[in-house]
C-alpha positions as a Markdown table, in Angstrom:
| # | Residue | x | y | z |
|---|---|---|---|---|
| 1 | Unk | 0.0 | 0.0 | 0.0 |
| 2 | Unk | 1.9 | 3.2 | -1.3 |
| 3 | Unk | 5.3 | 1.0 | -0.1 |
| 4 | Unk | 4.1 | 1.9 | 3.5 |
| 5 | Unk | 3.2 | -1.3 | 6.0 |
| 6 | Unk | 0.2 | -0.4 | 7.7 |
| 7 | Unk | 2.0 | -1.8 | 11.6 |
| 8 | Unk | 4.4 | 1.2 | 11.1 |
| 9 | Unk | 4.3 | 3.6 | 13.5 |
| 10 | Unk | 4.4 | 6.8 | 12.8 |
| 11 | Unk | 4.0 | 9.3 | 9.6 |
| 12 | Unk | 5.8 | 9.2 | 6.3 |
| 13 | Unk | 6.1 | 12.5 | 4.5 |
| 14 | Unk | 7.3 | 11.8 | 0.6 |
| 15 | Unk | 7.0 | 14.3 | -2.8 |
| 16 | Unk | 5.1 | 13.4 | -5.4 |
| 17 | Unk | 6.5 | 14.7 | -7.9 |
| 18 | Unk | 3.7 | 16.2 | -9.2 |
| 19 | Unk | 4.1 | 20.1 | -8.0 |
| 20 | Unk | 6.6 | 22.3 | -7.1 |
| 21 | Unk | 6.1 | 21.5 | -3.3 |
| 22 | Unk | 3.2 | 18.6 | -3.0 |
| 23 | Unk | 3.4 | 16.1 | -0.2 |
| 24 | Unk | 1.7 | 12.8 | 0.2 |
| 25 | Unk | 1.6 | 12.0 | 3.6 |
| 26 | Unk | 1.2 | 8.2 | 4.6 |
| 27 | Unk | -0.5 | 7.9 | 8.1 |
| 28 | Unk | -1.6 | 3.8 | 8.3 |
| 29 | Unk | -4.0 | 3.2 | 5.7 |
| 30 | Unk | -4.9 | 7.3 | 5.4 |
| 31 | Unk | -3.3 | 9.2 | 2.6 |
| 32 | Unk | -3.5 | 12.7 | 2.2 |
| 33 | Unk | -2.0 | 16.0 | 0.2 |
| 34 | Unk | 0.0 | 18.6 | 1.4 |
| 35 | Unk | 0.9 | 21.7 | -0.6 |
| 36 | Unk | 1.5 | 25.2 | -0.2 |
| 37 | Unk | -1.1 | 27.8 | -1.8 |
| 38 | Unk | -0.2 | 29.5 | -5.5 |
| 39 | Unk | 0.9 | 32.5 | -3.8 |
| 40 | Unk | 3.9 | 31.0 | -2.3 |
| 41 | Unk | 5.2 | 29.1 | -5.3 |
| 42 | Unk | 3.1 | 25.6 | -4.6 |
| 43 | Unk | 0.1 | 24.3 | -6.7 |
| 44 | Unk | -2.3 | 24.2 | -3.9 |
| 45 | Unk | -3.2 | 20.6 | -4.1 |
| 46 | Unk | -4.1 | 20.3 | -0.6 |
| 47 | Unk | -3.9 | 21.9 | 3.0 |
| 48 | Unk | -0.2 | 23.5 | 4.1 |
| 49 | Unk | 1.7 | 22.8 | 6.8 |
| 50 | Unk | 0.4 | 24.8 | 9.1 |
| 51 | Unk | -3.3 | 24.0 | 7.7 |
| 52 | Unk | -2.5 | 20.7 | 9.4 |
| 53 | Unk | -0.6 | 21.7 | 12.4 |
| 54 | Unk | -3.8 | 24.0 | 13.5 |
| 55 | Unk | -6.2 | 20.5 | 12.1 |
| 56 | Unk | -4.1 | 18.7 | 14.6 |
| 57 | Unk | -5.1 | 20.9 | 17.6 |
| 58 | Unk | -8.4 | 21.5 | 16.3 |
| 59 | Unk | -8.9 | 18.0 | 15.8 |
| 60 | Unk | -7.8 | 17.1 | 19.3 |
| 61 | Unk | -9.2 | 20.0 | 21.0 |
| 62 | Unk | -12.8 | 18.7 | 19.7 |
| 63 | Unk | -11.8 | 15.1 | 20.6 |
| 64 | Unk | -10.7 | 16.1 | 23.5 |
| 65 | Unk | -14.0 | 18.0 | 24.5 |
| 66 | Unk | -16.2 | 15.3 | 23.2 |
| 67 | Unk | -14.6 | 12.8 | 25.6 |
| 68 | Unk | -15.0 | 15.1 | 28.8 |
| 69 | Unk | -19.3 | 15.6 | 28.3 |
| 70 | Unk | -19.8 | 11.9 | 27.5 |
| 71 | Unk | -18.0 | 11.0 | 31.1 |
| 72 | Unk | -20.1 | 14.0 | 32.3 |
| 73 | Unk | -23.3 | 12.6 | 30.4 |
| 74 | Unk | -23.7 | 16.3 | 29.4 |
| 75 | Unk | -25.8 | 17.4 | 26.8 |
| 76 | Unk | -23.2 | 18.5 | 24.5 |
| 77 | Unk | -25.0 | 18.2 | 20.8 |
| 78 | Unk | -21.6 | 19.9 | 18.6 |
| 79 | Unk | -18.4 | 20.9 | 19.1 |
| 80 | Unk | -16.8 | 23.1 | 16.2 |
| 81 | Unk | -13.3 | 24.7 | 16.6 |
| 82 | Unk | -12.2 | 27.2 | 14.8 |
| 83 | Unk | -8.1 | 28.2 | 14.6 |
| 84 | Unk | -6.1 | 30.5 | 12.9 |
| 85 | Unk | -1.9 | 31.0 | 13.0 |
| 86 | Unk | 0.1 | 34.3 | 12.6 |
| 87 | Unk | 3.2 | 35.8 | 13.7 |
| 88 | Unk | 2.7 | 38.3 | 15.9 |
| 89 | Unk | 5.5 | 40.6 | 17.5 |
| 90 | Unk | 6.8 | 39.6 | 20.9 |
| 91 | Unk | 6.2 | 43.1 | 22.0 |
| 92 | Unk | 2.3 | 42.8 | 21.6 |
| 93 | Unk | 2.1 | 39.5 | 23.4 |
| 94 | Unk | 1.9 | 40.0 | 27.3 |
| 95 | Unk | 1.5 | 36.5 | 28.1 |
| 96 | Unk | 4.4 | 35.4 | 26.5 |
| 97 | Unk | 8.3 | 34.7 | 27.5 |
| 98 | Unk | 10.0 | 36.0 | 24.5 |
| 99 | Unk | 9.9 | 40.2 | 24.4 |
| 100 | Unk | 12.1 | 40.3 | 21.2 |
| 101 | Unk | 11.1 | 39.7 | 17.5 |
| 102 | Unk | 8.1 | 37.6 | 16.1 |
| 103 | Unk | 6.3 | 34.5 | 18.1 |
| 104 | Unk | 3.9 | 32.4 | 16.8 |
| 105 | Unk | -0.1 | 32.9 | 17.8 |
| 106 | Unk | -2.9 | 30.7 | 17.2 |
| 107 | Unk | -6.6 | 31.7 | 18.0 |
| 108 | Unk | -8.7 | 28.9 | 19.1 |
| 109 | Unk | -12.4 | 29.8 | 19.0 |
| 110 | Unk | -14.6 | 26.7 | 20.1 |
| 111 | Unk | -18.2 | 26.6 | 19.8 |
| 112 | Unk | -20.6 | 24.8 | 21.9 |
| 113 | Unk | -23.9 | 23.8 | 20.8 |
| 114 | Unk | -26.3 | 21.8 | 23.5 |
| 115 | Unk | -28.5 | 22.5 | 26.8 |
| 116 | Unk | -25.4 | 23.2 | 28.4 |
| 117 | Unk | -25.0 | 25.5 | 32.0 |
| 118 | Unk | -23.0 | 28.5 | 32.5 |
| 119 | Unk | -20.4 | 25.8 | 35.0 |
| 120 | Unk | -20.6 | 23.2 | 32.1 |
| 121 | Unk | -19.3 | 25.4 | 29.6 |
| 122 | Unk | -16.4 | 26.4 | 31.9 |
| 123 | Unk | -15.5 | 23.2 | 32.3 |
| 124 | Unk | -15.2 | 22.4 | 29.2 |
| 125 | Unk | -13.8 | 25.5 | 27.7 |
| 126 | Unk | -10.7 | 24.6 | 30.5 |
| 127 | Unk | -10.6 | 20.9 | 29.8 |
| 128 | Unk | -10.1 | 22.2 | 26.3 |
| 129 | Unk | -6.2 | 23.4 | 27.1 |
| 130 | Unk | -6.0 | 19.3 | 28.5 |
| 131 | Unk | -6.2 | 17.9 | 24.7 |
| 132 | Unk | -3.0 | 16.3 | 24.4 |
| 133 | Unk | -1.7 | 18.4 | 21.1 |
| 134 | Unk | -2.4 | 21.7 | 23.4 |
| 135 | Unk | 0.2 | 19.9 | 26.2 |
| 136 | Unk | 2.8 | 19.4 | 23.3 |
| 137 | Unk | 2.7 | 22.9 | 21.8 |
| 138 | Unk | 2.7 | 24.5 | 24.6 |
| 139 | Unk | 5.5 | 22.6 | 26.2 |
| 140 | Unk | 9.3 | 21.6 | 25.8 |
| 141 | Unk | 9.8 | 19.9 | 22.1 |
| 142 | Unk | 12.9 | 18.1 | 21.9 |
| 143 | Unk | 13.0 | 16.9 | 17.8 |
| 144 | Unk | 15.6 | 14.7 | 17.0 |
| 145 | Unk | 16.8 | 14.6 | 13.3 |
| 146 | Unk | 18.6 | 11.9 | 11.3 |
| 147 | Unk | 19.7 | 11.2 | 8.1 |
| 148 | Unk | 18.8 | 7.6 | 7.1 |
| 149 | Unk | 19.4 | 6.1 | 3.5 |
| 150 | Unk | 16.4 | 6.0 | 1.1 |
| 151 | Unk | 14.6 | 3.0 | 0.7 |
């Protein structure tokens, strides 16, 4: 399947070929596109890196708040997040560390449909910083690189 066994773990990242800068990326039996739009020199054959990064968290953050009201037997009908990514300068950003130059921002907007209380939102608004892709980008990421021989 695509020359990727399905036990692997993990994600393979290859060009097609096809494009300037389009990615098929092999995820178990899933395959999907990356590309970058027409404006920065791609073909826009499917969503950018950063398209996916934020579909990660969104993905996740959903997931994440899904899980919580079924424990909770809430009455949580829809969950639809909505994220964008800039760079912002450090200056303009009181929350964060960094003071000097550009950091990254996403805005996570999450919409809760459902009979739900005032103290049932809250909870899951804050349970929504528990998904597990929120932990990782907001924490230490230690990414180890190595060059291996093509197969």
């Amino acid at each position: 399947m695509n020359g990727q066994n399905i036990a692997d773990p993990g994600v393979l990242v290859r060009e097609t070929g096809r494009g300037r800068f389009t990615q098929e990326i092999l995820s178990g039996r899933h395959v999907l596109t990356a590309d970058e739009p027409v404006a920065a020199g791609g073909d826009d054959a499917g969503p950018g890196p950063y398209e996916y990064l934020l579909a990660a968290l969104g993905a996740c953050t959903s997931m994440t708040v899904r899980m919580y009201a079924q424990r909770k037997g809430w009455n949580l009908t829809r969950v639809s997040v909505r994220l964008s990514h800039a760079k912002i300068h450090a200056q303009d950003c009181a929350d964060c560390e960094t003071k000097i130059g550009l950091v990254d921002r996403i805005e996570r907007d999450i919409a809760l449909e459902g009979a739900l209380s005032a103290e049932q939102i809250a909870a899951l608004m804050a349970i929504a910083d528990k998904c597990p892709v929120h932990r990782t980008l907001t924490s230490e990421i230690s990414i180890v690189t190595r060059r291996v021989e093509a197969a």
